[in-house]
C-alpha positions in Angstrom: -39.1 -28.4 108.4 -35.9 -28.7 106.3 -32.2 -28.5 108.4 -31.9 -24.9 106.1 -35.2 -23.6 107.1 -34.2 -24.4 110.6 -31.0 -22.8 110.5 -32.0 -19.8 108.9 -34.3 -19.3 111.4 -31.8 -19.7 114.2 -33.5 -22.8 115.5 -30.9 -25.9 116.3 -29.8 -27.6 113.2 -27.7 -30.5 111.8 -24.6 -28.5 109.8 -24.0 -31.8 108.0 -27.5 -32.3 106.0 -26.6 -32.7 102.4 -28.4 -29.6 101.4 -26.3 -27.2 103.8 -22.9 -29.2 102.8 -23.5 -28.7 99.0 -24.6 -24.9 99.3 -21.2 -24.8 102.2 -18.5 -26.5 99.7 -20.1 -24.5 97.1 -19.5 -21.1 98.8 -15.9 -21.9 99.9 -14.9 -23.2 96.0 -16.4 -20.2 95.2 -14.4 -18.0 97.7 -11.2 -19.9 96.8 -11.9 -18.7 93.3 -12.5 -14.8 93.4 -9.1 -15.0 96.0 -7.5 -16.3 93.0 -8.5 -13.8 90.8 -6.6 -10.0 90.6 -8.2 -6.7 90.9 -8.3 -5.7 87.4 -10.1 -9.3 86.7 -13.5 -7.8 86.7 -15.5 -9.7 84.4 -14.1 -13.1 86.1 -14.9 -11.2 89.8 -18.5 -10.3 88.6 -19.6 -13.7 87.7 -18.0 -15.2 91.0 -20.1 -13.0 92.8 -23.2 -13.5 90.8 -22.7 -17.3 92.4 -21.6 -16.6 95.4 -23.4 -13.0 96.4 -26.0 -12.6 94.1 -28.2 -10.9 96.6 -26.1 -7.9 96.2 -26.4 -3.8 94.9 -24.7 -1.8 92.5 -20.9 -0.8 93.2 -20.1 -4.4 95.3 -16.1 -4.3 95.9 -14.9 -6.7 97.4 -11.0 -6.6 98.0 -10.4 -10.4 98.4 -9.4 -12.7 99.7 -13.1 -13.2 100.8 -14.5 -16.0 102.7 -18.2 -17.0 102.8 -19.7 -19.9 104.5 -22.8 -19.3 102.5 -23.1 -16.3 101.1 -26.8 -16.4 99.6 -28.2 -15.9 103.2 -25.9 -12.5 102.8 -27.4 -9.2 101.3 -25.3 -6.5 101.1 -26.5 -3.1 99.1 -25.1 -0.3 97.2 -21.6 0.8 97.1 -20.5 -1.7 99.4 -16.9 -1.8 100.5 -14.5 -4.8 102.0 -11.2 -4.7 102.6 -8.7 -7.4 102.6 -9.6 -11.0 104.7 -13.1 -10.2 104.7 -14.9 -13.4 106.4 -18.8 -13.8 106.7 -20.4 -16.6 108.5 -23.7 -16.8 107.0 -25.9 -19.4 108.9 -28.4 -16.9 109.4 -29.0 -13.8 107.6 -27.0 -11.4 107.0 -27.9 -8.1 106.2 -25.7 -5.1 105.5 -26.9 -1.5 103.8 -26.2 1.2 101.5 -23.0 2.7 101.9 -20.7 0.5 104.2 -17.5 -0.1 104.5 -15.2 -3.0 106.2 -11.9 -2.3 107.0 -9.2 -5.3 106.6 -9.2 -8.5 109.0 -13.3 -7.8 109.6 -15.1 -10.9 110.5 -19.3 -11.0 110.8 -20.5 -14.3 112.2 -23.7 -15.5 113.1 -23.2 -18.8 113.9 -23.8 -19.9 117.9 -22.3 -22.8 119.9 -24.1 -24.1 123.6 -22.3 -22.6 126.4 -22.9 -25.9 128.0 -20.0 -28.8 127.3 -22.6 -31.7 126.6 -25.0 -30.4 123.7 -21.8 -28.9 121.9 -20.6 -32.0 122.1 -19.7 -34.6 118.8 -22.4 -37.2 118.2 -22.6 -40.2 115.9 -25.2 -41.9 113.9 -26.3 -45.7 113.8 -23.6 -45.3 110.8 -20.6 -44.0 112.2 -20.6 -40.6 110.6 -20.2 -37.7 113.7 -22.4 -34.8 113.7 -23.2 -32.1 115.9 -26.0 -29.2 116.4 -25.4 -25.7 116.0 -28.1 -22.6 116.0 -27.4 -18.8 114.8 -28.8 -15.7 115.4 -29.3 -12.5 112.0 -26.6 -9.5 111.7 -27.8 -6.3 110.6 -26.0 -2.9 109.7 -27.8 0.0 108.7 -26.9 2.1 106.2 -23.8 4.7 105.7 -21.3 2.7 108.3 -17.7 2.4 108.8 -16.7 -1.1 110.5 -12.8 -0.1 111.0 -10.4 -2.8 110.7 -10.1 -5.8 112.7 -13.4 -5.5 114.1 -15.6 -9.2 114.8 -19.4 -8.1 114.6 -21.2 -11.4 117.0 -24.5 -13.4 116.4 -27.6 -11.1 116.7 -26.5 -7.8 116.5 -28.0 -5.2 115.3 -25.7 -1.9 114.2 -27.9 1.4 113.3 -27.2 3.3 110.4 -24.4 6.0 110.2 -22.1 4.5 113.4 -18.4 3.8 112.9 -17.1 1.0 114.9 -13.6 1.4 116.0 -11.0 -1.0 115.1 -10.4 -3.9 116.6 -13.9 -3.7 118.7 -15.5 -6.9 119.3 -19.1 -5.9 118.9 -22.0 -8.5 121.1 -24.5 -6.2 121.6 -26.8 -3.7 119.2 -25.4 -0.3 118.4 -27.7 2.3 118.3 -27.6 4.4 115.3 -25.5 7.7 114.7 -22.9 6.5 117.3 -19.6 5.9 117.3 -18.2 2.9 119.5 -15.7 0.8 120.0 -13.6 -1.6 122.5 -14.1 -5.7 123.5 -16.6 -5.5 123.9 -17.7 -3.0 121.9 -19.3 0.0 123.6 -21.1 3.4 122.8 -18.6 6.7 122.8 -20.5 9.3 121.9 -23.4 10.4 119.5 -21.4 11.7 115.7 -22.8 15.0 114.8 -22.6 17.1 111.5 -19.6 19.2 112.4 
């Protein structure tokens, strides 16, 4: 089993295998370039993203600046919305519906660290060259959300459809859907109803 395959499925991996580092550098030149770019650059945006997120549905906005670690472990679907400093870390799938918008400063990351000091710990090959081991856990959202700003959505959770997630909530555990919730760590309010 390939170091990717590994990662993606959230099984302990090497971060510095050549095939993760090209697809990594390759994400963040790509980021780096659509942060360059100005709103009314869409033709130059489009093709960006057509690199960088081309798992992706109609209506895609994307405020910028952006930063992906991967981005093509990242679908995201119709009429998405993300505000300014929109950060994804993409070591395992990231999945995000119809319908949902980020607020500014929102940061989704699946990437894990041990608890415990020693396996987080730097190691070295027979070379020289220091690595470590790292393991992640999939994000999903459900359709119709509203992730408010400044909110950090954690490894492995899962968010139903139509919840709005308060700002600056620190979300680390699933969030059924039709809720709104909010707080660090991120907790159920009440139930939204049609009123």
């Amino acid at each position: 089993m390939t170091e990717k395959e590994k990662m993606l499925r959230g099984e302990p991996y090497d971060p510095t295998d050549e095939e993760l580092t090209a697809l990594r550098v390759k994400a963040h030149r790509l980021s780096q370039q659509y942060n360059m770019t100005y709103e009314t650059d869409e033709k130059q945006r489009a093709d960006i993203l057509d690199e960088l997120l081309p798992d992706r549905g109609r209506g895609t906005y994307l405020q910028g600046p952006v930063q992906f670690d991967y981005g093509v472990f990242t679908h995201v679907g119709e009429n998405f919305y993300a505000n300014f400093n929109f950060t994804v870390l993409d070591t395992c799938p990231v999945e995000i519906g119809n319908n949902v918008f980020f607020g500014p400063n929102c940061t989704v990351a699946t990437a894990l660290h041990y608890l415990e000091p020693a396996p987080r710990r730097m190691r070295y090959r027979g070379d020289g060259s220091p690595y470590d081991i790292e393991f992640g856990s999939p994000v999903k959202i459900g359709d119709d959300c509203w992730i408010a700003s400044n909110v950090v959505i954690c490894a492995g959770v899962t968010i139903g459809s139509g919840c709005v997630i308060g700002a600056g909530s620190v979300v680390t555990r699933d969030i059924p859907e039709g809720c709104l919730a909010a707080g660090n760590p991120c907790r159920v309010i009440r139930k939204i109803e049609d009123k």
